[in-house]
Biopython code that builds the backbone (N, CA, C, O; Angstrom):
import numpy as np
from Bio.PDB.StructureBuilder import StructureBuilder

atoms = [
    (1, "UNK", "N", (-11.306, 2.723, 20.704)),
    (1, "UNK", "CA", (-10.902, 3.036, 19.341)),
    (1, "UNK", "C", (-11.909, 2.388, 18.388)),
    (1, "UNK", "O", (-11.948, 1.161, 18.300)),
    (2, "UNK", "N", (-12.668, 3.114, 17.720)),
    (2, "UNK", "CA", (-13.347, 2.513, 16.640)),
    (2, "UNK", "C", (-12.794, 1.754, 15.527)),
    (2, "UNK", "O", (-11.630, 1.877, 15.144)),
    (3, "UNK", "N", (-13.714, 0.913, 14.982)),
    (3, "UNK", "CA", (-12.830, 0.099, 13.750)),
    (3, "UNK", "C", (-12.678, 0.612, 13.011)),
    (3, "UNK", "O", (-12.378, -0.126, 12.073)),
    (4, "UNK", "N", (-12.689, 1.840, 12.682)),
    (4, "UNK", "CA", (-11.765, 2.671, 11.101)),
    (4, "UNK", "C", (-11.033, 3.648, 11.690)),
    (4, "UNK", "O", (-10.654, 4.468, 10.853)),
    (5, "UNK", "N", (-10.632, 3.925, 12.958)),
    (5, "UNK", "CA", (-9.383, 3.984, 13.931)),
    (5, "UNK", "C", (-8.889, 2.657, 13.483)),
    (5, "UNK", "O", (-8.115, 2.634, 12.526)),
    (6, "UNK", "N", (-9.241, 1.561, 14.054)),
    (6, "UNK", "CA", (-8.568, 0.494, 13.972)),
    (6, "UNK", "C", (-7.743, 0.372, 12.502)),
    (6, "UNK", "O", (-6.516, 0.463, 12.468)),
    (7, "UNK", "N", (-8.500, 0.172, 11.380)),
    (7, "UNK", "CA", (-8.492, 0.089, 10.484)),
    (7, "UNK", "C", (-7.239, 1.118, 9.950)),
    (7, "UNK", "O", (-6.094, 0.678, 9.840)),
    (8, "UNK", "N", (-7.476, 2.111, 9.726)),
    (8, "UNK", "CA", (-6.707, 2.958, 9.465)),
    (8, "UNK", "C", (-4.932, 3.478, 10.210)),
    (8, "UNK", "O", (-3.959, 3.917, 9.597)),
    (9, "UNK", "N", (-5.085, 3.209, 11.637)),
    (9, "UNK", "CA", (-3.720, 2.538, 12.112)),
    (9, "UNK", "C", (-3.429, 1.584, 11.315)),
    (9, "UNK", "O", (-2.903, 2.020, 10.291)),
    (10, "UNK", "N", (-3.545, 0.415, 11.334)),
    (10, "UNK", "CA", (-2.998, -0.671, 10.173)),
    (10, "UNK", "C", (-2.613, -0.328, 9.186)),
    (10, "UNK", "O", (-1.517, -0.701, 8.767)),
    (11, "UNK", "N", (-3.511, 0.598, 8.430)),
    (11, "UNK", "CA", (-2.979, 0.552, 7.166)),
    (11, "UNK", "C", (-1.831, 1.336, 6.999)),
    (11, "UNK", "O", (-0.947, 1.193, 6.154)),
    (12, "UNK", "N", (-1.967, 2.560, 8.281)),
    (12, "UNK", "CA", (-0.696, 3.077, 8.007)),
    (12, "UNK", "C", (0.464, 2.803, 8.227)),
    (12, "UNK", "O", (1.394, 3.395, 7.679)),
    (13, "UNK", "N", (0.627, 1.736, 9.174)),
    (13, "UNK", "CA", (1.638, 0.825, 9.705)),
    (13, "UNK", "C", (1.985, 0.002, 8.409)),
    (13, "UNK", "O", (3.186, 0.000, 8.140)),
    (14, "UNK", "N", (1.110, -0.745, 7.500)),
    (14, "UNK", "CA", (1.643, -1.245, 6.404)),
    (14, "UNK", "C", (2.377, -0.572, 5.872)),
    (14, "UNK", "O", (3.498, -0.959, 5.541)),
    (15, "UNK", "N", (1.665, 1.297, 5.529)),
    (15, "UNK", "CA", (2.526, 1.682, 4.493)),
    (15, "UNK", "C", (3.571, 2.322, 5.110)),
    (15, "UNK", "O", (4.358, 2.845, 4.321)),
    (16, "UNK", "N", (3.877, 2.468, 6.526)),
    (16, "UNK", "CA", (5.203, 2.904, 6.658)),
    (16, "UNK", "C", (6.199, 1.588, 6.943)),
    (16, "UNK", "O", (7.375, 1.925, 7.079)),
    (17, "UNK", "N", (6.006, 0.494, 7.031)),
    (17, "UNK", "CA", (6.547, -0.484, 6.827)),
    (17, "UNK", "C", (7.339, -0.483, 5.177)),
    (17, "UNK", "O", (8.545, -0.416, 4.934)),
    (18, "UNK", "N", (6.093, -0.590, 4.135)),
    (18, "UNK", "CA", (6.110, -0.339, 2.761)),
    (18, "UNK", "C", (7.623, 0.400, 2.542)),
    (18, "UNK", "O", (8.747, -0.072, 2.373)),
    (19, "UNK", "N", (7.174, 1.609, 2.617)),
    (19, "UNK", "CA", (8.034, 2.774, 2.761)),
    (19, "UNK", "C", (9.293, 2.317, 2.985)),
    (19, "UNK", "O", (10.150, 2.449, 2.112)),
    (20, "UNK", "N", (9.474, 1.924, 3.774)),
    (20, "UNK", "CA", (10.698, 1.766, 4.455)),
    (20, "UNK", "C", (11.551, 0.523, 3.456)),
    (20, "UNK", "O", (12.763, 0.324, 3.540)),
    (21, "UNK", "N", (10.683, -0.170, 2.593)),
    (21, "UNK", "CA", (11.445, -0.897, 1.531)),
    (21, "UNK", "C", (11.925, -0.717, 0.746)),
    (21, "UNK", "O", (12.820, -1.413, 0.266)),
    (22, "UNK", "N", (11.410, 0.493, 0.250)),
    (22, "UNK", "CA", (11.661, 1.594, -0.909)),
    (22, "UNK", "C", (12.644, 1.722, -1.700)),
    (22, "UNK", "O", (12.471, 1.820, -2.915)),
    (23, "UNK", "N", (14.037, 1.745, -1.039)),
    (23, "UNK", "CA", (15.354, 1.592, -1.300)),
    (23, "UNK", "C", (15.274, -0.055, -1.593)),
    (23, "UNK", "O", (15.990, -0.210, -2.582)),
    (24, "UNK", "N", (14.954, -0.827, -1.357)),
    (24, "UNK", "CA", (16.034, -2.361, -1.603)),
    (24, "UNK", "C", (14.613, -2.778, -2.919)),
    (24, "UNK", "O", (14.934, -3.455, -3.895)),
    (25, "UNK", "N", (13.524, -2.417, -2.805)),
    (25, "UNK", "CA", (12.380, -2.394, -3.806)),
    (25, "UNK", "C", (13.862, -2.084, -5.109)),
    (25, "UNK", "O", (14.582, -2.903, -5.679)),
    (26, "UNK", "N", (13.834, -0.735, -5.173)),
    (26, "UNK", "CA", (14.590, -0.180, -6.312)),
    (26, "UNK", "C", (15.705, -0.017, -6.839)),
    (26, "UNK", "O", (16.032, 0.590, -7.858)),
    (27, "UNK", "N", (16.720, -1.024, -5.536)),
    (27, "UNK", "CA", (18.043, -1.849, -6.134)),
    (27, "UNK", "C", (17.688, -2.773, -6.710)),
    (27, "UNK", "O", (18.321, -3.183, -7.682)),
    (28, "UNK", "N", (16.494, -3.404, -6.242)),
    (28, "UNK", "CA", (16.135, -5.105, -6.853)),
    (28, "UNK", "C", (16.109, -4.505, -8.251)),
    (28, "UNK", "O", (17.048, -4.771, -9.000)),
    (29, "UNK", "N", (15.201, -3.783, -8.638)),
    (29, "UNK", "CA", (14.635, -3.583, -9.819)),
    (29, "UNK", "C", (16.047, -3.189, -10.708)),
    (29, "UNK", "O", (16.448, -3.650, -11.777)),
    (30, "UNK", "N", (16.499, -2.376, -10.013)),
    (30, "UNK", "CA", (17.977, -1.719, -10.869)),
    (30, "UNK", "C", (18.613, -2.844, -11.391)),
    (30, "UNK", "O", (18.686, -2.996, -12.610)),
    (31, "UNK", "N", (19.119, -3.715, -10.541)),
    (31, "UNK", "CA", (20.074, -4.895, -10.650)),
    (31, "UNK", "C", (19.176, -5.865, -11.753)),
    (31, "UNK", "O", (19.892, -6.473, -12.548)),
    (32, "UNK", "N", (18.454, -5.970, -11.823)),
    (32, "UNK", "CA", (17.582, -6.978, -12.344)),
    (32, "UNK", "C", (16.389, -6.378, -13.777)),
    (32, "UNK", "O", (15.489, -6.934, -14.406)),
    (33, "UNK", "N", (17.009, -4.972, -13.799)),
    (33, "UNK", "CA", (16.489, -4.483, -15.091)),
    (33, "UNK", "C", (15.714, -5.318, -16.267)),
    (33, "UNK", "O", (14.545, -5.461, -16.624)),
    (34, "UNK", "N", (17.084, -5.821, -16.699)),
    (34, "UNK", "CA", (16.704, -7.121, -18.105)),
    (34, "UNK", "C", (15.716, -7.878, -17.769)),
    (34, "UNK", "O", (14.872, -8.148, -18.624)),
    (35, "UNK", "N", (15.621, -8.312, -16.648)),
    (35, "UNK", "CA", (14.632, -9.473, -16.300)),
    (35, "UNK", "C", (13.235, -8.938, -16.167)),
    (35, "UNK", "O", (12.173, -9.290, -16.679)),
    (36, "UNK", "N", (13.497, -8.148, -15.473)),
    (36, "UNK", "CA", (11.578, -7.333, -14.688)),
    (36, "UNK", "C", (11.555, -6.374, -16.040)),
    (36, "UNK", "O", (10.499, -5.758, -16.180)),
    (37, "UNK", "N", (12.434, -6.186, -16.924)),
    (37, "UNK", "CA", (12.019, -5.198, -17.443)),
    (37, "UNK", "C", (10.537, -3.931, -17.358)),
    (37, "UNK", "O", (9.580, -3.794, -18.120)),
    (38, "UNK", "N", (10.940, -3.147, -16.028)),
    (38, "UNK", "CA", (10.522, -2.114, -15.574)),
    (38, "UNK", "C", (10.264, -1.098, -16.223)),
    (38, "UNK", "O", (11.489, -1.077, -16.102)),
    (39, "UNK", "N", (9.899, -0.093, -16.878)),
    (39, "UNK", "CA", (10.168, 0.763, -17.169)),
    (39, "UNK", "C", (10.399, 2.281, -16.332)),
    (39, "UNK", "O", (11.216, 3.193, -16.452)),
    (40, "UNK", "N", (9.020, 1.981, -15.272)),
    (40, "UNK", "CA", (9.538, 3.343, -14.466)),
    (40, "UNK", "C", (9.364, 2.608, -13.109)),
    (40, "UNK", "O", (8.342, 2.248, -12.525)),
    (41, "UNK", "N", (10.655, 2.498, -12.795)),
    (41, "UNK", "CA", (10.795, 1.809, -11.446)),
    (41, "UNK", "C", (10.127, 2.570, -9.846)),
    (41, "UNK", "O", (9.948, 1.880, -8.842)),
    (42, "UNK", "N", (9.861, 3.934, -9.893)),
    (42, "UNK", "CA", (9.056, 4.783, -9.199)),
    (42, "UNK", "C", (7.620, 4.120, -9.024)),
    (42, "UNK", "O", (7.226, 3.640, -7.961)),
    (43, "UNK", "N", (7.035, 4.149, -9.970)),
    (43, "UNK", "CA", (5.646, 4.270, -10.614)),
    (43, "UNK", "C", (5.480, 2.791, -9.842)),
    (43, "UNK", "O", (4.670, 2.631, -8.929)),
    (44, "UNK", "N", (6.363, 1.734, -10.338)),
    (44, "UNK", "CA", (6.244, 0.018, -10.121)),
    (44, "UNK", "C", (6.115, -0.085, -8.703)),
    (44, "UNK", "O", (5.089, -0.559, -8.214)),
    (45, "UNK", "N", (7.108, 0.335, -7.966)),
    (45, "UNK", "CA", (6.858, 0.410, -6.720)),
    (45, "UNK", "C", (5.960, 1.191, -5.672)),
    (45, "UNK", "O", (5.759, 1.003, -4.472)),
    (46, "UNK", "N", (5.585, 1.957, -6.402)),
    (46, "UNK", "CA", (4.342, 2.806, -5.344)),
    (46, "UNK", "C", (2.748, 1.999, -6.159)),
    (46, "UNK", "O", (1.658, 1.606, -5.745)),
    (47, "UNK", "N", (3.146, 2.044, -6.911)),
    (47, "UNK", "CA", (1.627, 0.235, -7.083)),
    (47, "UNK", "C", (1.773, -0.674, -6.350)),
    (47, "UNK", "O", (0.822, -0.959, -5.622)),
    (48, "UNK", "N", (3.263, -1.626, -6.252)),
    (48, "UNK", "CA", (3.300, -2.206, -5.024)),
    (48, "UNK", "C", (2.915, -1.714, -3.717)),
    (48, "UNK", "O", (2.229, -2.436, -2.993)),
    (49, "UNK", "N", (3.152, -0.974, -3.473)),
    (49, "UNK", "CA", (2.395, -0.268, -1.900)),
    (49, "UNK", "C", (1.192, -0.209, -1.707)),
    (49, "UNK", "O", (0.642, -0.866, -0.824)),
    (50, "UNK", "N", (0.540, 0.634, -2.546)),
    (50, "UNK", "CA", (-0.820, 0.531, -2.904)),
    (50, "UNK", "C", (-1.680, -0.522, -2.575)),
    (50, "UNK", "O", (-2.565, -0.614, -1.724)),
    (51, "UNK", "N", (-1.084, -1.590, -3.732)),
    (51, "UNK", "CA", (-1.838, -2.838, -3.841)),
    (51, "UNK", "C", (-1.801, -3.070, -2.422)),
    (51, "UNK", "O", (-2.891, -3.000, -1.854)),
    (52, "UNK", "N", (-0.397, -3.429, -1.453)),
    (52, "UNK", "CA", (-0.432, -3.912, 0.227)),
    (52, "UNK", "C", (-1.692, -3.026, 0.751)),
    (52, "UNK", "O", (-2.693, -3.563, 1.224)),
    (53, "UNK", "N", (-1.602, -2.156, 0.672)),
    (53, "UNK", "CA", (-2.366, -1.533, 1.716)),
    (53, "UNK", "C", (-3.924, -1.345, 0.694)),
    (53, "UNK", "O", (-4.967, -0.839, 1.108)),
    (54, "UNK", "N", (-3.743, -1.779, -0.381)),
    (54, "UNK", "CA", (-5.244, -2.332, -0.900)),
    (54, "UNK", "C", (-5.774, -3.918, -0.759)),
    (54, "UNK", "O", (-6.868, -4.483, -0.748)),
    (55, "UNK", "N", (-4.757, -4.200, -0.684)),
    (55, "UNK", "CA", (-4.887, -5.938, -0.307)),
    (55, "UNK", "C", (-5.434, -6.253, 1.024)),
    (55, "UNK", "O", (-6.440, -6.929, 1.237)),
    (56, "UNK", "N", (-4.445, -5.528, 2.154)),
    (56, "UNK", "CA", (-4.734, -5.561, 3.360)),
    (56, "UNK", "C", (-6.044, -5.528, 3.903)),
    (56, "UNK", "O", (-6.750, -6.274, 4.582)),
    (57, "UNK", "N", (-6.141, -4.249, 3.296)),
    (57, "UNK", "CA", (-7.437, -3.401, 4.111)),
    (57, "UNK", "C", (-8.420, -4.162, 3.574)),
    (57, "UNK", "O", (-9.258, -4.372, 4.451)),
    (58, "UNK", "N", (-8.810, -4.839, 2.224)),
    (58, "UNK", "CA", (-9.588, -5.517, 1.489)),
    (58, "UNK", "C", (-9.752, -6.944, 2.759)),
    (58, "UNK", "O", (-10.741, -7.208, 3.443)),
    (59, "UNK", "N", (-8.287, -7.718, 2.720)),
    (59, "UNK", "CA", (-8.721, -8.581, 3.822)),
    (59, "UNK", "C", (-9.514, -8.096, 5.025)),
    (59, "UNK", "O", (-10.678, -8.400, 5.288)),
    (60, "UNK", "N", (-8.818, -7.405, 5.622)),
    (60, "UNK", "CA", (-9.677, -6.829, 6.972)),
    (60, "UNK", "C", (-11.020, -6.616, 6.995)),
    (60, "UNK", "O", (-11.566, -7.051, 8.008)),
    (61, "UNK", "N", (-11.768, -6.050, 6.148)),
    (61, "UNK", "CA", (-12.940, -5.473, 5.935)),
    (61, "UNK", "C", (-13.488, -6.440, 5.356)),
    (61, "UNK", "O", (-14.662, -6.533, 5.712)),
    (62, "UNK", "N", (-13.092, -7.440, 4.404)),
    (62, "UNK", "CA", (-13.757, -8.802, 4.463)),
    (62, "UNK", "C", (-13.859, -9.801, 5.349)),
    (62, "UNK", "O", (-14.539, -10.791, 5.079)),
    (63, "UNK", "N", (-13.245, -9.687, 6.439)),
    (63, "UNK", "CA", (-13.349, -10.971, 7.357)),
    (63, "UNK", "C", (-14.264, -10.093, 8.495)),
    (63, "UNK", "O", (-14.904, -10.829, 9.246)),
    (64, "UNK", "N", (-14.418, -8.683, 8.730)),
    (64, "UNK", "CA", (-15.202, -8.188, 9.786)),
    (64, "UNK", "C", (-16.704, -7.858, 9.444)),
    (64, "UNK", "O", (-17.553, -7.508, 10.265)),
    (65, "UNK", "N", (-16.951, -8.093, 7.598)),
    (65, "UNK", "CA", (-17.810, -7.542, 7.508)),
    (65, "UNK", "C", (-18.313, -7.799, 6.350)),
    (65, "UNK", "O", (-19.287, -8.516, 6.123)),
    (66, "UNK", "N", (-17.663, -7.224, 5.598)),
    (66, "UNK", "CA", (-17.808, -7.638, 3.820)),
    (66, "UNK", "C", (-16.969, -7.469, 3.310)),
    (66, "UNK", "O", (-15.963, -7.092, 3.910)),
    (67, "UNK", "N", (-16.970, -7.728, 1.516)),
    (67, "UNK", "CA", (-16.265, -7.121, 0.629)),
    (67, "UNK", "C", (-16.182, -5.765, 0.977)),
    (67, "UNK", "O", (-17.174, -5.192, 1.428)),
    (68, "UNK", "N", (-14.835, -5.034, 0.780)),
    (68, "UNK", "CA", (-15.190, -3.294, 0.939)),
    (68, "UNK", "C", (-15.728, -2.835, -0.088)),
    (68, "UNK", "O", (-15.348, -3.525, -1.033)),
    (69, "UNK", "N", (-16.448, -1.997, -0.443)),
    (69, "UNK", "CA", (-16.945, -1.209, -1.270)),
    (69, "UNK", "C", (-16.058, -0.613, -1.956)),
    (69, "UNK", "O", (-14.896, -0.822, -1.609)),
    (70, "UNK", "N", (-16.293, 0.286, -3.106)),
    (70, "UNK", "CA", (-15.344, 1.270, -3.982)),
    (70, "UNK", "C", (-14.942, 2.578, -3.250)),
    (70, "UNK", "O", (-13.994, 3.344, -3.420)),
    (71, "UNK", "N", (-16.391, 2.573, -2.037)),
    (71, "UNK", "CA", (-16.112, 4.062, -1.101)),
    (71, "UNK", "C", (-15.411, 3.568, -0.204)),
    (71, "UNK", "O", (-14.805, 4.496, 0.332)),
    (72, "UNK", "N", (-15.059, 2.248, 0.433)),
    (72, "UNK", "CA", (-13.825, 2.332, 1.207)),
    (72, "UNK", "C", (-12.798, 1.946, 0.632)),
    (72, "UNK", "O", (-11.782, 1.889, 1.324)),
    (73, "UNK", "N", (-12.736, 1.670, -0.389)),
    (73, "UNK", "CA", (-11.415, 1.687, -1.336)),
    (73, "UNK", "C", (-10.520, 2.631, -1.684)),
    (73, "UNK", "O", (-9.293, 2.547, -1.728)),
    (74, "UNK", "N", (-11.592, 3.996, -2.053)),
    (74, "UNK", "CA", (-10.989, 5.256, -1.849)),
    (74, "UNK", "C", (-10.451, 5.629, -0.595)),
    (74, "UNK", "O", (-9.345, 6.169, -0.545)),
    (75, "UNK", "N", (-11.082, 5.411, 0.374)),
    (75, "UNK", "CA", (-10.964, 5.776, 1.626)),
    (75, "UNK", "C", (-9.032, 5.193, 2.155)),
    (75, "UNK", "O", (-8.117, 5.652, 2.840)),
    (76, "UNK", "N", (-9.253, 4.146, 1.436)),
    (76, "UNK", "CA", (-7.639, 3.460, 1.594)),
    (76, "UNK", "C", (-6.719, 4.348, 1.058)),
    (76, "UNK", "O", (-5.821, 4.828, 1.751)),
    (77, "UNK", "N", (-6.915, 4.695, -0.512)),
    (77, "UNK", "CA", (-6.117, 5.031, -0.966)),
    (77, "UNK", "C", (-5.766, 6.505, -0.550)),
    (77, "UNK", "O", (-4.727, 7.054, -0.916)),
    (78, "UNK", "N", (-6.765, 7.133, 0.286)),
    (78, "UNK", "CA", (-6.803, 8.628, 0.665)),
    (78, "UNK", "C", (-5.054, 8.183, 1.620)),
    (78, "UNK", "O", (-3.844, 8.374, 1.501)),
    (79, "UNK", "N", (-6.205, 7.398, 2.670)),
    (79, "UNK", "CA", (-4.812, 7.450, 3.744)),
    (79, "UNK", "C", (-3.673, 7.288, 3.015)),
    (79, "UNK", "O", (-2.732, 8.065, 3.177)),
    (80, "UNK", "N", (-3.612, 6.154, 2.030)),
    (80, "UNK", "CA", (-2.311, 6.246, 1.710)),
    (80, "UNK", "C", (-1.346, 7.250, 1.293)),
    (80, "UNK", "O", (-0.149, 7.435, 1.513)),
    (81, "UNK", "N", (-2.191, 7.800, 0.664)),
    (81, "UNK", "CA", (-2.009, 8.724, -0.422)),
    (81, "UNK", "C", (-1.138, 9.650, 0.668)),
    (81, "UNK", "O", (0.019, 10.033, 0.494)),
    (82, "UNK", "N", (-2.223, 9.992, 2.169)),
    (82, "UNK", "CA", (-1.746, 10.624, 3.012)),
    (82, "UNK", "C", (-0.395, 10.716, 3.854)),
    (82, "UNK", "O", (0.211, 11.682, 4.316)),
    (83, "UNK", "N", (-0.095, 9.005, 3.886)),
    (83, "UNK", "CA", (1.067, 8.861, 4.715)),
    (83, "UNK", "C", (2.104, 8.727, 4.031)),
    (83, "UNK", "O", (3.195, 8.711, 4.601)),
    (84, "UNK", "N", (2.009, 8.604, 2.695)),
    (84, "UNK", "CA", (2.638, 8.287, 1.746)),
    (84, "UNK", "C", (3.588, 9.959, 1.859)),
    (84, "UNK", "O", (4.787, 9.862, 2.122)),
    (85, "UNK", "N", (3.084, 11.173, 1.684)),
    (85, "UNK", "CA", (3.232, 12.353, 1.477)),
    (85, "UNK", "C", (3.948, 12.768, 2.782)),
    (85, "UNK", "O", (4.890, 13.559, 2.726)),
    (86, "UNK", "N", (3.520, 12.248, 3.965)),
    (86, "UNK", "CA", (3.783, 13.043, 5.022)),
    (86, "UNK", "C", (4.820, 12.470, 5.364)),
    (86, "UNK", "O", (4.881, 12.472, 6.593)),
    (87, "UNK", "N", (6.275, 11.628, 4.586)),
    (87, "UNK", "CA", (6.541, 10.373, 5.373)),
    (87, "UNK", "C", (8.288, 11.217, 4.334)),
    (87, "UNK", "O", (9.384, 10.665, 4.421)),
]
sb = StructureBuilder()
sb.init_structure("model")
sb.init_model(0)
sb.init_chain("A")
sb.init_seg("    ")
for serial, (resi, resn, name, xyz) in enumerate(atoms, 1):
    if name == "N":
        sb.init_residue(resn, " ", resi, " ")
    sb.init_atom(name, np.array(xyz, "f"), 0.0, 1.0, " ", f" {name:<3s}", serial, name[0])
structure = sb.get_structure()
């Protein structure tokens, strides 16, 4: 398995992990309105995801190699974008 096989399993494992928070993400926010004052609790939480699986992949690709670039940044957000949809 190559490392963007590698790579890209992970990330999708983050975001179906992610995913799977989705619901208790957007009770928190419900219950706790006044405080987080949210406005679009959708929007808040799929940035949270994002960011994980921009955070992640950022670690990974910095400890094997470098900073990632802006072209594998996209490359993150593709998958996400991808599993995000198919899920």
């Amino acid at each position: 398995m190559s490392q963007e096989d590698q790579l890209e399993m992970l990330i999708t494992q983050t975001i179906n992990g992610a995913i799977a928070t989705i619901p208790a993400y957007l009770e928190e926010i419900k219950q706790n309105k006044d405080t987080l004052k949210v406005e679009n609790a959708e929007e808040f939480v799929y940035g949270m995801i994002m960011g994980m699986a921009l955070g992640m992949s950022g670690a990974l690709l910095s400890a094997q190699k470098e900073m990632p670039t802006a072209e594998d940044q996209m490359k993150v957000r593709d998958i996400s974008i991808q599993t995000h949809t198919t899920n």
